[in-house]
N, C-alpha and C positions, 0 to 999 in steps of 0.2 A: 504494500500500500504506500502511496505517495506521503511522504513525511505530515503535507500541509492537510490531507484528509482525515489524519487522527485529530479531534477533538482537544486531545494535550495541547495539541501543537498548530491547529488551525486559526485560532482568532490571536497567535500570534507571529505569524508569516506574513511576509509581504503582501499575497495574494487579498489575505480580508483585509489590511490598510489600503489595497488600493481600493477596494469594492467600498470601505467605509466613504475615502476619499471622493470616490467617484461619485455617490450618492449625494454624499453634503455638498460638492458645488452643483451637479445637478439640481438637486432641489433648490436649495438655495438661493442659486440663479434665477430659476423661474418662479419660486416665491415674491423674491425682490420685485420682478418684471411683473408680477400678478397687482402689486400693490401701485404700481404706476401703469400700467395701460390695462389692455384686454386681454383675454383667453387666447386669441389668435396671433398678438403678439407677443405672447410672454413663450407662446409654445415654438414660434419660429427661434426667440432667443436659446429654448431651451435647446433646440435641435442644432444651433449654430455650438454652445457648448458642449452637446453632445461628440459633435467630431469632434471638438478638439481633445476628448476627454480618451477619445478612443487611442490617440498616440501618448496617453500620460503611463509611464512604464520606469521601472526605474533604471535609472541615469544617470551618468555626472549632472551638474546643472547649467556647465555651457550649452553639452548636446541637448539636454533635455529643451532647455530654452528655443535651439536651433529646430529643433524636430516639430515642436507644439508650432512654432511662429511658421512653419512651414505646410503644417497644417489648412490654417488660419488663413492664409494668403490661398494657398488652391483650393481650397474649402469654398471661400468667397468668391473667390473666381467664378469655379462653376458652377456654383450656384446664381450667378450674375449670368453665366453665359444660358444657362438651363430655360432661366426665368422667361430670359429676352425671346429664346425662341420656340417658345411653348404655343404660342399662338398660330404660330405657322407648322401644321404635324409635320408636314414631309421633312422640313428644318430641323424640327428636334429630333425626328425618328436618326436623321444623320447624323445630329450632334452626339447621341446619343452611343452612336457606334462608337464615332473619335474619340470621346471623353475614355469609355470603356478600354479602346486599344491601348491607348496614351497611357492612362492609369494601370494599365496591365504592364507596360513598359517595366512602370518603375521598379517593380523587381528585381530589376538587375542592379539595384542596388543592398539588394542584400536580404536577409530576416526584418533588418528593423524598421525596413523599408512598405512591407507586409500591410503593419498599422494604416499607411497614410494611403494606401491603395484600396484598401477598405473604408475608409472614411473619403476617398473620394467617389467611391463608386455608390456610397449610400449615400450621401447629400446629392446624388445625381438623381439616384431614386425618388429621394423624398419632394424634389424640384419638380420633376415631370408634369405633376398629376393636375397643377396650378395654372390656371391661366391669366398671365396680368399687362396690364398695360406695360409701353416703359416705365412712366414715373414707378408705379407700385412697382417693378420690379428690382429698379433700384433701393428705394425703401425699405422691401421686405431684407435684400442685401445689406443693409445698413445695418437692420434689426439684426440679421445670422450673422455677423463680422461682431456686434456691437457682445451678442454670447460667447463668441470663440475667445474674441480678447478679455472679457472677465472668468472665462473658467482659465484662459493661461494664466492670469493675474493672479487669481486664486490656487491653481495649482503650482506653481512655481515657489510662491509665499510658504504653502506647505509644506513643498520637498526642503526647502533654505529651511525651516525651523527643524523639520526632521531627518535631514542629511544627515546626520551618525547615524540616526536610527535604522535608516533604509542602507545601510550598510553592514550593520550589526545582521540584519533579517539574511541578506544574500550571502555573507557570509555563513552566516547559520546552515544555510539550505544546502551550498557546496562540502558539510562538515554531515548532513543526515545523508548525502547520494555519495560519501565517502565511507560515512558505514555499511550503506547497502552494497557498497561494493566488499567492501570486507566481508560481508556474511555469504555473498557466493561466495569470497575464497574458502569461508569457513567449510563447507558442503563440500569441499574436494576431500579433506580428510573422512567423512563420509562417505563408506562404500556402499551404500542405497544408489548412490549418486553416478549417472554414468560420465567419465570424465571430460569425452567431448562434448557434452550438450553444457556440462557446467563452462567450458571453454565460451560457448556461444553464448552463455546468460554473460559470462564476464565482459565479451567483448562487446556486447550491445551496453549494458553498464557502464562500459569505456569513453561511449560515447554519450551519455547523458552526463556523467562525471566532468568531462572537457567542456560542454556545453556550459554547466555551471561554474566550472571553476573561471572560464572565462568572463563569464557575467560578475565575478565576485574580483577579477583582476580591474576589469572597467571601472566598476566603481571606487573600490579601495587604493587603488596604484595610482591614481590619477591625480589627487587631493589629499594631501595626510600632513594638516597642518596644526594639530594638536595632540598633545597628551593622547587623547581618546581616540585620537586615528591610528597615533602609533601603539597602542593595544591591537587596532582589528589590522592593521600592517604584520603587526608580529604573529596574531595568529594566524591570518594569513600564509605568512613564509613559511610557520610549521607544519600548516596542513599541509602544504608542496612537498614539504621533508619527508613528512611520516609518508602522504601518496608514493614518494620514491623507495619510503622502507619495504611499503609493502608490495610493491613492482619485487624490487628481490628478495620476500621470500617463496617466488615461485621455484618449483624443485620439480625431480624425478617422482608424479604422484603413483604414478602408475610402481616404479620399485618401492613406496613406501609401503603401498596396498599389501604390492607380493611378500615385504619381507614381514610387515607389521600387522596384516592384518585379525590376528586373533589375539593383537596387545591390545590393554586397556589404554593405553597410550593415544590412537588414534582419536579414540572418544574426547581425549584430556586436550589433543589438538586442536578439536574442533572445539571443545569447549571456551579456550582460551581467544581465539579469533574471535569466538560470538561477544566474548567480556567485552574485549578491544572494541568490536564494534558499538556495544552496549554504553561503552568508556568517552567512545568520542560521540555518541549520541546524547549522552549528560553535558559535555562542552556546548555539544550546538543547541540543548536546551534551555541551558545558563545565558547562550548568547543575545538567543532572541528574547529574553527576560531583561537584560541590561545589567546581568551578575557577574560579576567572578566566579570561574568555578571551580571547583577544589575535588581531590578524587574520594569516589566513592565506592570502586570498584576492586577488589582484592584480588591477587591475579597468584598469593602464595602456593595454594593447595595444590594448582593445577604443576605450577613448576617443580613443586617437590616430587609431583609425582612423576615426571620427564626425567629427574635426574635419577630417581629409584630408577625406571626404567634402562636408562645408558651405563649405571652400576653393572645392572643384570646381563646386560650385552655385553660389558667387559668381558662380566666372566663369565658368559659362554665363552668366549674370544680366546679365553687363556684357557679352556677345559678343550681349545682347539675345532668348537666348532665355528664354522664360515658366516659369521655375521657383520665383517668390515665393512660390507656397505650401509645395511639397515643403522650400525651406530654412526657412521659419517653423514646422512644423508639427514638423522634425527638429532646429531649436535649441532650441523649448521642449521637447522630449523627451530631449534634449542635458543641459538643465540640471537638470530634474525627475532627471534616472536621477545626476546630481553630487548633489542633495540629499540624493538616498535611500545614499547609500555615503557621504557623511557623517554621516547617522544613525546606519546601521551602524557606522561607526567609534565613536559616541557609544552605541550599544547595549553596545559592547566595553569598553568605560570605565564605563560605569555597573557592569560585573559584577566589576571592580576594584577600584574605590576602599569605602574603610569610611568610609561615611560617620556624625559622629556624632549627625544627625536626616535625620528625611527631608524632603528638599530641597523637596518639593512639598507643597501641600495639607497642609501641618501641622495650619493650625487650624480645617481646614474639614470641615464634615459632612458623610462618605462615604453618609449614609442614601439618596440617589438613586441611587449606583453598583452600590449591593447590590441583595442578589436578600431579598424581605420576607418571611418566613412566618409567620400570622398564624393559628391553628390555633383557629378559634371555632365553636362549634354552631351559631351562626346562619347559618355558610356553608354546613352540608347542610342544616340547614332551607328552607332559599331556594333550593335543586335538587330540594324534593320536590316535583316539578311533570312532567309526561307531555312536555313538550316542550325540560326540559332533556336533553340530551344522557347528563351522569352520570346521571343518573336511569334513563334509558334504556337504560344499559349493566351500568347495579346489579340491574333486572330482569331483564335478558338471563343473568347469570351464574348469576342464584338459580334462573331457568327453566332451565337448562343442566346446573348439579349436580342439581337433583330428576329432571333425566329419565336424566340417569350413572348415580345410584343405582336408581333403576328399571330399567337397564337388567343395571345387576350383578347384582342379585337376582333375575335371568332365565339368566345365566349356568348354562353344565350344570358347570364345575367351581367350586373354591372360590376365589371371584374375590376380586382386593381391590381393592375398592371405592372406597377412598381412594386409589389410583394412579389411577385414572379420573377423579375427583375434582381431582387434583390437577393431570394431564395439561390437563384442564379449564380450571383456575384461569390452568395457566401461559401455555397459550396464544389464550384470548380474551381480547384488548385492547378498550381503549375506540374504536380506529378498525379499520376493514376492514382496511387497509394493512398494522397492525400485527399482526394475526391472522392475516393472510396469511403473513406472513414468521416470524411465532413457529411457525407450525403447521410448515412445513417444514423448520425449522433443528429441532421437537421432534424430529420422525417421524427423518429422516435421524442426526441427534447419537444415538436412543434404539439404533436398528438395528448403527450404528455401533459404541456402547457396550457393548450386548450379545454381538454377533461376536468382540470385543476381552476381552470376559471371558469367554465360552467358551473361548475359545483359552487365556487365564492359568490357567484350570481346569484344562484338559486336561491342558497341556502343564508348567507347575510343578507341585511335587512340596514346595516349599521355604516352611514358611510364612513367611521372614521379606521372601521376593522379593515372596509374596504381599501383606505387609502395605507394602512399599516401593511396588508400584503402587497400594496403597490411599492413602499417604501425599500421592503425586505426582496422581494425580485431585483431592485433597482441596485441596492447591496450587491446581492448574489451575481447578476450579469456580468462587471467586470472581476471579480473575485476567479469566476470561473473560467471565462474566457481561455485565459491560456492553462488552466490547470485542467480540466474536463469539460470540454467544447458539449457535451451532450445536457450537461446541467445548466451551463449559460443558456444552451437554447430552450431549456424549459421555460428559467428565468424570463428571458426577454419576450416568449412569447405572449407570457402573464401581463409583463410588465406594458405592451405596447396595445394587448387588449383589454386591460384596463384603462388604459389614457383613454383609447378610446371611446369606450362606455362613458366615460365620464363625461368627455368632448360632448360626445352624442350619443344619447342613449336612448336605447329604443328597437337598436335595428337587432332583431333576433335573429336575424342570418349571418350574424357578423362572424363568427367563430365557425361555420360550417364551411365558409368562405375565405378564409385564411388556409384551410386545410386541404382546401379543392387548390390553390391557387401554390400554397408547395408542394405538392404532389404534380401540379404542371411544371413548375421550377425545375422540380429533383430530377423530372423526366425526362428534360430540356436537358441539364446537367449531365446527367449520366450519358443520354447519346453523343453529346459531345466530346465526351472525354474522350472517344477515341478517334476523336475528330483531330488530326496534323498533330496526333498525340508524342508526347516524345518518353519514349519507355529506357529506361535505368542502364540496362545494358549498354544505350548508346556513349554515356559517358562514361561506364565503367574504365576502359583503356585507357582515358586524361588520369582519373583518379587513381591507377593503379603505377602511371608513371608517374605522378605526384610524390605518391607515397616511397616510392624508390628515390629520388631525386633527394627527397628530406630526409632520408633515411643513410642516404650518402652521407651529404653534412653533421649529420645526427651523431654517424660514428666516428669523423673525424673531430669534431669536439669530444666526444665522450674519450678521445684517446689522449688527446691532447689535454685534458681532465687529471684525467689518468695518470700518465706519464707525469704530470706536475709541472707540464708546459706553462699553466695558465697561472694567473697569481688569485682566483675567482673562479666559479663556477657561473658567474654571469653569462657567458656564450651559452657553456652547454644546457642553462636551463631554455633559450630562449628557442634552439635547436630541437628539444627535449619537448619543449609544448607546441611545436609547428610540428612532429613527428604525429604528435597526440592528437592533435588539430587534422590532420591529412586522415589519420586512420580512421576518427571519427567518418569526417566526411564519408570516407567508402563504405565505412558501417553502415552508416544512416543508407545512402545509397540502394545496398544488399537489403536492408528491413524492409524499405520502399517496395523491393523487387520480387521478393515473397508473396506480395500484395494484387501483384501483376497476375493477369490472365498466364496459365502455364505456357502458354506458345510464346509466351515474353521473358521467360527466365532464361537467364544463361550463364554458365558456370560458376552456378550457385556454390557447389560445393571447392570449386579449386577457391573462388573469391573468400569463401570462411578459410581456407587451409593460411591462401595467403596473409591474410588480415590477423589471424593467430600466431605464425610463424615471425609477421612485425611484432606482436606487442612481445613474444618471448625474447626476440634481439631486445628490446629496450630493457626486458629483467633480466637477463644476462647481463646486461653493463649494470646495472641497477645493483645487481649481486657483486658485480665485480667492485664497484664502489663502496659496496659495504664492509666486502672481506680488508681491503684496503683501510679503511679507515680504523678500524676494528683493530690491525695487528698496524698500526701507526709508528708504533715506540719500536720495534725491534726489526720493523720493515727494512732487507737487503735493496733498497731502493736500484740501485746500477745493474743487479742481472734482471730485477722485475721488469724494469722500465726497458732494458733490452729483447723481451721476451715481449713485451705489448708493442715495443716499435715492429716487428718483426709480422705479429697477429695484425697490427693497424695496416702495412701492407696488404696483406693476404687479402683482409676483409672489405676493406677498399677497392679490391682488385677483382674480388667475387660480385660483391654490387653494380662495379664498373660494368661487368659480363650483362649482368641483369637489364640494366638500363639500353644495351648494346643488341636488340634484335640480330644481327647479324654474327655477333660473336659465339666464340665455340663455346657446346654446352660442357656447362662444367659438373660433374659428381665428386660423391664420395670419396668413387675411385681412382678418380683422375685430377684432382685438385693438390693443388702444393699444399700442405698443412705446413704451419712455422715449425722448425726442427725443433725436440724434443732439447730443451735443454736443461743441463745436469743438475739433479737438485740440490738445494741450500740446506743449511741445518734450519728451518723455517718453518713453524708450523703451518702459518697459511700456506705455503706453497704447492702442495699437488688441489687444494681448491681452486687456487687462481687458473692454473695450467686446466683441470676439468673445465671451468666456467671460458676459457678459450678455446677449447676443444668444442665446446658446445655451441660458441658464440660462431666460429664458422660453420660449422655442420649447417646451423641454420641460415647461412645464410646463401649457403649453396641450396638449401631447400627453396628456398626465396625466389630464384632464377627458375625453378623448377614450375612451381604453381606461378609467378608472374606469366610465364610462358606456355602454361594450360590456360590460363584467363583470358589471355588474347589471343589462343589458338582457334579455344571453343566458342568464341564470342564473335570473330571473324566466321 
């Protein structure tokens, strides 16, 4: 379950502050407006703060400022252009296409870009239905401009007073989808559990993980100009730490099964991961509370009983029976799960202490961490091409409202056209995937919402109960919006049939007629989605050299790391989250492509092999990092660093193959491995040599599946 849907932890995530937020300048706004003019004006001001409300998400408060006022101005626009040409149908019917294309465009500027395309395409809707002179269409313009700039005013004022707070929250969230990730690793010591489907829960994990940690670098990295920023700075940096601890405690699970499976040990493994998770879930609870947190979590019992265990293995060991690998594979698992409850302890302390700068990266340029948006014409001019993707979905949409409205205007009662329209808008995405799942969460939230306000109809008599469940849909819409698209749609379809009851009440058809009218939407929607559709597969081979390409750089920071080249691990973090960054993407990608008609999948299974065999290269360095740090003090640093320079070749040179279509393939058994060299009196030493042993292997496998991916996809 999503952290923000448990009840503990719901009313205080970001998600209900923004639905709180949402609601009060909503209301608010059109209160204010109710007390100085009419019902017909206060409800255009309410719907001009409505779009703007739709892009308030959290932010820095330059972008935020940038994104809302960006709103605001295309908002007015077209609703100014909508207005003007409403009186003339064949004028609007075309304006109506371009607005649709244009605002489909703007996706190619990103996710955060999603919002103001949405909000442009419903103040399009909501414009249509109107017929006004010029003067009034100006006017009514003046009134939706006059709402957008008090709900900016108003929400802005907000994020400024509660800017720690909306930091503290995102941070929080990145620290509960960090436990969830721990707890599928915990399920791997669990033999219920089949190893490669645990692989697939993690690496989709992988990707929701990145997602958030990026949202929590935007906001924290950006601004950290007190005491109280350098707290969520520093926890911050630790969650990066411990996320790297726990990339290397990935092991041989498969030889622990065989060798440990009828020990109690295993159970004590899994147990311990669950605490750890259980440990950094009390941090992220402290967070979003505005606490310090202190530990609560006792991790003694389980470690005594690990080391009972590694006793017992000795002595088998010395009574001569063959257990050397089951005790090596369980004392560095031994030590990796000590580091990481050290961390933790050091995650518990970072959210203590006031610190008076931030300890880290003072004077270094976060511009690599952040996420860039760069909002220029020449990015949709360079997609107006038949083979970009956007492009192809900006047709799709503008084909899809012109045949909605041709379909209304067929209609035997008096249809509105704009719920069709807008049914339209909401639920065809730029991928199948996402169409699929917005069409159902409509259809079912619409049916749902409906039934829910018939029944408030019926059965209230009271109008202030009535306007209390208008108030609580009004909450709920944006709260849910990005968290469970199927309950916003409940929400708002309460929330928009009630206004209108209220507006005008009387028309008993009104609720049967919303239902007829997404049901034409959805119908709309779904033919077209395999209209100039563009299916996952096609971009697989960009994503898949991507992820090679990063993965290059990746390792040669990680060696130069390594090696002690670097005076910081500044590079190899920023390499390290554009590695994580890339693989997401191809994850997300693959989920998408599940989702596809079977005649649209395509090498599904090399794409998992691949994307798996990336994230075990990054816990291999990740473990190589740790072993290193770990034996610090007595580290033979000159033959190490001569053995990694050696491996750094190698593995550089195996990727290079990858990247190189035309190069010879390289195996097992035909690849240089770095010569075995003599060992040191050194404990850590045949780890480091296994975990490079390893780290090639995989990356010869790499070349292997990169080259099934685009074999079977061609």
């Amino acid at each position: 379950m999503h952290y923000a849907l448990n009840l503990r932890t719901f009313f205080y995530s970001h998600y209900f502050y923004l639905g709180l937020r949402f609601a009060a300048g909503l209301v608010g706004v059109t209160v204010l407006t109710l007390h100085l003019t009419d019902m017909h004006t206060a409800m255009t001001v309410c719907i001009g703060a409505l779009c703007t409300a739709l892009m308030d998400m959290p932010s820095p408060l330059r972008h935020k400022f940038n994104e809302m006022s960006a709103s605001v101005l295309l908002c007015s626009a077209v609703t100014l252009v909508i207005s003007l040409c409403a009186p003339l149908h064949w004028l609007l019917m075309i304006m109506l296409v371009l607005v649709s294309f244009f605002a489909c465009m703007m996706v190619v500027y990103g996710k955060k870009s999603m919002p103001l395309q949405l909000a442009t395409l419903f103040i399009m809707t909501m414009s249509m239905e109107h017929s006004m002179t010029m003067r009034q269409s100006f006017v009514h313009t003046a009134w939706f401009t006059t709402g957008a700039v008090a709900y900016l005013a108003y929400a802005m004022a907000v994020s400024w007073v509660l800017r720690h707070r909306i930091k503290q929250q995102v941070l929080a969230e990145a620290l509960f989808e960090l436990a969830h990730y721990i707890d599928i690793k915990a399920d791997f010591y669990d033999t219920r559990y089949n190893l490669n489907e645990q692989f697939n829960k993690l690496v989709r994990q992988q990707s929701v993980l990145a997602d958030r940690q990026q949202a929590s670098r935007d906001l924290i990295l950006r601004a950290h100009l007190n005491a109280k920023d350098a707290i969520v700075v520093q926890t911050h940096v630790c969650m990066l730490d411990l996320y790297e601890l726990v990339l290397s405690t990935h092991t041989d699970y498969a030889q622990l099964r065989l060798h440990l499976a009828d020990s109690p040990v295993m159970k004590t493994l899994h147990d311990l991961a669950f605490k750890c998770a259980r440990d950094i879930e009390s941090v992220a609870y402290d967070v979003t509370r505005k606490k310090a947190s202190y530990p609560e979590v006792t991790y003694d019992a389980e470690l005594e009983a690990i080391e009972t265990e590694l006793a017992a293995l000795q002595a088998r060991i010395a009574a001569g029976k063959p257990e050397q690998e089951a005790l090596a594979v369980l004392r560095a698992q031994r030590n990796k799960i000590r580091a990481i409850i050290k961390m933790i302890g050091e995650l518990h302390q970072a959210s203590q202490k006031a610190y008076a700068t931030t300890p880290f990266w003072v004077d270094a340029d976060m511009g690599p961490f952040l996420s860039q948006q760069k909002y220029e014409l020449r990015m949709i001019l360079s997609h107006l091409r038949l083979d970009s993707p956007i492009f192809r979905f900006s047709l799709r949409v503008a084909m899809a409202i012109s045949v909605g409205l041709a379909v209304a205007a067929q209609l035997p009662y008096a249809a509105h056209s704009y719920w069709i329209v807008l049914t339209i808008v909401i639920i065809l995405k730029p991928s199948f995937s996402m169409t699929k799942q917005r069409r159902s969460d409509r259809i079912i939230g619409t049916i749902i919402g409906c039934v829910i306000t018939a029944l408030v109809l019926h059965v209230v008599d009271s109008m202030a109960v009535i306007l209390a469940v208008l108030v609580v849909a009004t909450v709920a819409t944006p709260t849910f919006i990005y968290l469970r698209y199927r309950y916003a749609a409940v929400a708002v379809s309460i929330m928009i049939l009630l206004q209108m009851h209220l507006i005008a009440p009387g028309n008993n058809n009104l609720i049967m007629e919303r239902l007829v009218d997404t049901f034409i939407g959805a119908a709309v929607a779904t033919a077209f989605s395999f209209v100039l559709a563009n299916w996952e597969y096609q971009s697989v081979p960009r994503l898949v050299r991507e992820v090679l390409e990063v993965n290059l750089r990746y390792m040669q920071a990680a060696f130069d790391l390594l090696q002690g080249k670097c005076k910081d691990d500044f590079a190899y973090r920023i390499e390290r989250k554009r590695l994580m960054d890339s693989l997401a993407a191809l994850s997300s990608a693959l989920v998408r492509m599940l989702d596809e008609p079977a005649s649209k999948r395509r090498a599904v299974e090399d794409i998992n092999l691949f994307i798996v065999q990336n994230y075990l290269l990054v816990a291999h360095v990740a473990a190589l990092r740790a072993i290193l740090r770990r034996h610090v003090v007595e580290l033979p640093s000159e033959p190490v660093n001569a053995m990694l320079g050696v491996s750094h070749d190698q593995v550089v040179r195996i990727l290079g193959h990858a990247l190189d279509p035309h190069a010879a393939y390289v195996t097992t058994d035909t690849q240089q491995t770095a010569p075995e060299t003599a060992p040191v009196p050194w404990s850590g030493w045949p780890l480091v040599q296994r975990r490079i042993r390893l780290l090639q292997a995989d990356a010869v496998k790499i070349i292997g599946y990169s080259r099934a991916v685009l074999r079977n996809i061609a």
